[in-house]
C-alpha positions in Angstrom: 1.0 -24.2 2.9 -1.0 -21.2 2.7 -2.4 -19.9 -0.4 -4.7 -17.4 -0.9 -7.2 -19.1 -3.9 -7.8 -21.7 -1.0 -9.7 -18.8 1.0 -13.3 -18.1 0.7 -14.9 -15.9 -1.4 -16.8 -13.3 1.1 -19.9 -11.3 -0.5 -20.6 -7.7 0.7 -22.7 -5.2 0.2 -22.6 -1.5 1.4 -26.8 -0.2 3.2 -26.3 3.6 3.7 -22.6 4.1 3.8 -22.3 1.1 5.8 -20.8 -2.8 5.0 -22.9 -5.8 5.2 -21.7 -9.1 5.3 -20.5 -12.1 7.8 -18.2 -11.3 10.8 -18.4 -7.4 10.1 -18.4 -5.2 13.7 -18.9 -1.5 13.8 -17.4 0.7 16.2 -17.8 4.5 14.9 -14.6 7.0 15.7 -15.2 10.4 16.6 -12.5 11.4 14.3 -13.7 13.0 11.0 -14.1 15.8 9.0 -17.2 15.5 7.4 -18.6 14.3 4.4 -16.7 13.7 1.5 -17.3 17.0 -1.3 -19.2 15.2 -4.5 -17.0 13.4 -6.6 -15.5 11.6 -3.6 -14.4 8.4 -2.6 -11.8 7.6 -5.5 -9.5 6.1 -4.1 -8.7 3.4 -1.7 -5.2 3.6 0.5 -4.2 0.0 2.1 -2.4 0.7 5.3 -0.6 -1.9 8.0 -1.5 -1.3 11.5 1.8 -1.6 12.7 -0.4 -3.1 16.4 -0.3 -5.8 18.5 -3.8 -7.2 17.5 -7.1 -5.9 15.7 -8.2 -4.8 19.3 -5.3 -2.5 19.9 -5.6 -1.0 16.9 -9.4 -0.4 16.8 -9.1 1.4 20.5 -6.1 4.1 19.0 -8.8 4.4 15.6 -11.9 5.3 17.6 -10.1 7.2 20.4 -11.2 10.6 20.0 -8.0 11.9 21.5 -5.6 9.8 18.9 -5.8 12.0 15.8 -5.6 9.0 13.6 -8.8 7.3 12.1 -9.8 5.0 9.1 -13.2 3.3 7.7 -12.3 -0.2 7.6 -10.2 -2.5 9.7 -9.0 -6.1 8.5 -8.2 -8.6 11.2 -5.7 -11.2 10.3 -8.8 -14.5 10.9 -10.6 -12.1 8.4 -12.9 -9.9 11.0 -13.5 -6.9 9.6 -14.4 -3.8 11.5 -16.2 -0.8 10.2 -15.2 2.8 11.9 -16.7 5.0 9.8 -19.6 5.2 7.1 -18.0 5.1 3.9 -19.2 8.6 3.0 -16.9 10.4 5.8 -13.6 11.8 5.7 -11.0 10.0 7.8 -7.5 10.8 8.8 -5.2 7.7 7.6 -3.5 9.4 5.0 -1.7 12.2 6.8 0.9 15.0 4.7 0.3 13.1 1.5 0.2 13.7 -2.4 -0.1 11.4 -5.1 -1.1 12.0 -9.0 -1.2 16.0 -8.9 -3.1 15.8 -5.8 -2.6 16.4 -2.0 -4.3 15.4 1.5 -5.7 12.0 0.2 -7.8 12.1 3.0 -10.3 14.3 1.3 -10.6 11.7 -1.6 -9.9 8.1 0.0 -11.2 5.5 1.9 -8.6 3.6 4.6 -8.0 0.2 5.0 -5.8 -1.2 7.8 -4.7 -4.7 7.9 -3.4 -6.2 11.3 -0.4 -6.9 11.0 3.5 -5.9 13.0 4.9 -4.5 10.0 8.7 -4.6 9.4 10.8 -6.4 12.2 14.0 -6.6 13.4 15.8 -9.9 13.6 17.2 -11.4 16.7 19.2 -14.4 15.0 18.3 -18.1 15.2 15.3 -17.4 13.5 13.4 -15.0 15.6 11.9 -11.7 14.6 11.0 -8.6 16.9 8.4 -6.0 16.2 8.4 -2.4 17.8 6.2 -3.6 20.7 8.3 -6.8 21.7 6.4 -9.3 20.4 8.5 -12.2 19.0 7.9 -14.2 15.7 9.1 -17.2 14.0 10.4 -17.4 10.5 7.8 -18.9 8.7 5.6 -16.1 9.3 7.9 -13.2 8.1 9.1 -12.2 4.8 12.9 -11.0 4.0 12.4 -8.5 0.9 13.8 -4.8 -0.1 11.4 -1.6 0.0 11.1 0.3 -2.7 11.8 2.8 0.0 14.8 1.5 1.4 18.4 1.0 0.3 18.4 -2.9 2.0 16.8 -5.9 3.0 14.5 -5.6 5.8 12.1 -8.1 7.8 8.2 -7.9 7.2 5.3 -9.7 8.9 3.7 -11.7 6.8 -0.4 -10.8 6.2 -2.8 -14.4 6.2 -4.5 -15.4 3.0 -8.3 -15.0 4.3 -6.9 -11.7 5.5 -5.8 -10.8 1.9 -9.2 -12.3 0.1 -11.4 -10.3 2.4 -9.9 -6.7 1.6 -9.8 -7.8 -1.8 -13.7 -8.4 -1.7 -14.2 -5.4 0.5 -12.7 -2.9 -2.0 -14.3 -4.7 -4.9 -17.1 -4.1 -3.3 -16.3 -0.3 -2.7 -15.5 -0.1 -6.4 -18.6 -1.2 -7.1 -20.5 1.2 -5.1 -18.6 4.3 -5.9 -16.4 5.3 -8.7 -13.2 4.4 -7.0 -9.9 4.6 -9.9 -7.3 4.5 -7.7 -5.5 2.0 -5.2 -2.5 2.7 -3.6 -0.4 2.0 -0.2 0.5 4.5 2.3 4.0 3.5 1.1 3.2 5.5 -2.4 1.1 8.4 -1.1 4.0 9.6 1.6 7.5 7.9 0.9 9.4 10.0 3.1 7.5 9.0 6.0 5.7 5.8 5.5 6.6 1.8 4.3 2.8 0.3 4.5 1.6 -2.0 3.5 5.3 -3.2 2.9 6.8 -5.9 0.3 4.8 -8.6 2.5 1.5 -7.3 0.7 0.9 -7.9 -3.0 0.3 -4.5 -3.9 0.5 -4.3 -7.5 -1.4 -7.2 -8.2 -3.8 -6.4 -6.0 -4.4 -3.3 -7.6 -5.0 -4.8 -11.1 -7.4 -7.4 -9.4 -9.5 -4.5 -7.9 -9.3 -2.4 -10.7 -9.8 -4.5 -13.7 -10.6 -7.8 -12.2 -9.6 -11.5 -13.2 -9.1 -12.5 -9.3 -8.9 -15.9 -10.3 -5.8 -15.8 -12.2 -4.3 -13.5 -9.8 -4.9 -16.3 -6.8 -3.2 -18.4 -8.0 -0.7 -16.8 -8.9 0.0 -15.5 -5.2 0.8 -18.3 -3.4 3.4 -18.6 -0.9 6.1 -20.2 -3.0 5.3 -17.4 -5.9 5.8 -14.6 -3.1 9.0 -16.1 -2.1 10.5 -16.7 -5.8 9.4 -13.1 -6.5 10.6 -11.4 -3.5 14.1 -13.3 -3.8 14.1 -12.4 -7.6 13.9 -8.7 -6.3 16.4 -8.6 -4.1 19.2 -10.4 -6.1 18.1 -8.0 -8.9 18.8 -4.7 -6.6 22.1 -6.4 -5.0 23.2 -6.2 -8.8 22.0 -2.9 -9.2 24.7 0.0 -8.5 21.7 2.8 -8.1 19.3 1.5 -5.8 17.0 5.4 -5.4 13.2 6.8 -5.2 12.8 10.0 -6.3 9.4 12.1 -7.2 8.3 14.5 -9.7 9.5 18.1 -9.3 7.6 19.6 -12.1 4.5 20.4 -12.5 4.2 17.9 -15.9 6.8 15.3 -17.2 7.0 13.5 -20.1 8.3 10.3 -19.9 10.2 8.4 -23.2 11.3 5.4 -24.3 15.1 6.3 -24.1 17.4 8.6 -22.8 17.0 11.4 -25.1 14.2 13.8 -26.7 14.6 12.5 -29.9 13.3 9.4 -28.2 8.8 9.3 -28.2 7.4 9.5 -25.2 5.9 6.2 -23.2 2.6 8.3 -22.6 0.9 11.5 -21.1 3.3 13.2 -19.0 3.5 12.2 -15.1 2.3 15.0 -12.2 4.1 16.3 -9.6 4.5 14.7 -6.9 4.4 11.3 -7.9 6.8 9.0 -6.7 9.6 6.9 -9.2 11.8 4.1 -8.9 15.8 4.6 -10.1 16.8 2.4 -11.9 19.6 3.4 -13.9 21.1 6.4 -14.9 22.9 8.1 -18.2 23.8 11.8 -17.9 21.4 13.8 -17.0 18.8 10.9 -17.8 17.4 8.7 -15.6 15.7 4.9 -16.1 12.7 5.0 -13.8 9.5 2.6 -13.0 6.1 3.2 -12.0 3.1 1.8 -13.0 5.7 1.3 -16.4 9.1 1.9 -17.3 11.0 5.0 -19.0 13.7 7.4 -19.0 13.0 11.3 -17.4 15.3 14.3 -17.4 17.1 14.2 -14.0 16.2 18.0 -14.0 12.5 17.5 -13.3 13.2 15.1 -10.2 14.1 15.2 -6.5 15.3 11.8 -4.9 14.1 11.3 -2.0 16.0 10.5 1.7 15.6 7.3 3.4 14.1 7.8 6.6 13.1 5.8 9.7 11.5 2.3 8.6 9.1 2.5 11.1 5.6 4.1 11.4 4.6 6.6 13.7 
């Protein structure tokens, strides 16, 4: 059984923009847009690779003709590879927005993690990725997108895989003042599913953020993943509205029930950011995010489903 407390605990520390530390390789890509304006990095976005190994996935990076570049690469034994100081703008994030903001790439760091991303199942057990490479069922995950209207099939990440991006973007926090962590998945909906319900995203967001990683290890082993996931999905196969949608206006307040009489949760949310449906009353609308309210259905757009897949 794999769990992630019985990973090591990796130290790091950033020399000039660049990560030291055991089993760290640099290989600097061509493709950047400077230095980040003061005031930046605050944020960190966790990406999947959606590539057939580290390798593959470094080349396309650092290929100058590619268009696509990050800082940080995780491989799934752990590796880490560095592609670009940490004071450089990278393009990971693509059309994004996220909290009133857009183009992440002008505030964030990257971080890809090696792994297939969602699959497709051939029966008896077997699971495809985009670029034929078959897998077994003990190393994928069956769990529903916030993104998606059904159960899908995602690649499992490795526990030292998990433990070393945690300790690389403590150590980023550490080193710059870094607020934010999010997933691709979060930052452009319409287009992207990474890192996927395989990744323990909002857990690892409190872990970087306001630490206790303790706790959270053990809380994230492979039976808890499972129990949770399956929780999840019998939880939206009961649910009639199963919809993302994002902030149209340019503030909204969010309350405790469906009315104005009811007092709002807390400051209002910005455009762009991205809800989960849960139930609807009217014109009101149950949503979560980092918590749970109602919103006026005026002030949101759902948002289409589009092709699982990245590109």
């Amino acid at each position: 059984m794999n769990t992630l407390h019985a990973s090591p605990t990796s130290t790091f520390s950033i020399d000039d923009h660049m990560l030291i530390g055991d089993n760290i390789s640099y290989r600097l890509s061509p493709n950047t847009s400077g230095c980040f304006q003061s005031g930046a990095p605050d944020t960190i976005v966790i990406h999947f690779t959606a590539g057939s190994s580290l390798t593959s996935s470094v080349n396309v990076l650092t290929n100058a003709d590619s268009g696509v570049s990050a800082h940080f690469a995780v491989g799934r034994n752990g590796d880490i590879v560095q592609m670009l100081p940490t004071n450089k703008i990278a393009w990971h994030a693509g059309e994004s927005h996220y909290a009133g903001r857009s183009g992440l790439n002008q505030y964030s760091i990257g971080i890809e993690l090696e792994n297939a991303g969602q699959l497709k199942t051939r029966g008896n057990g077997a699971y495809e990725s985009w670029f034929g490479e078959i897998y077994s069922e003990h190393e994928v995950l069956a769990a529903q997108h916030i993104n998606q209207p059904s159960i899908g099939y995602w690649h499992k990440y490795t526990d030292i895989q998990i433990a070393r991006t945690l300790s690389l973007c403590k150590t980023l926090c550490s080193h710059y003042d870094i607020s934010t962590v999010v997933g691709h998945e979060e930052i452009a909906p319409l287009r992207k599913v990474d890192p996927g319900p395989a990744f323990p995203l909002q857990k690892f967001k409190a872990t970087v953020l306001n630490g206790n990683s303790e706790k959270w290890a053990a809380e994230t082993n492979e039976p808890n993943l499972q129990r949770e996931a399956h929780d999840h999905i019998q939880h939206e196969l009961a649910s009639s509205v199963k919809r993302v949608a994002n902030v149209s206006a340019n503030s909204l307040s969010v309350r405790k029930g469906p009315d104005v009489s009811f007092p709002t949760v807390e400051s209002s949310l910005n455009k762009g950011e991205v809800l989960k449906v849960i139930e609807k009353r009217g014109e009101w609308a149950k949503v979560s995010y980092a918590k749970v309210g109602w919103v006026n259905t005026k002030y949101i757009n759902e948002i289409t489903e589009k092709s699982p897949f990245k590109s």
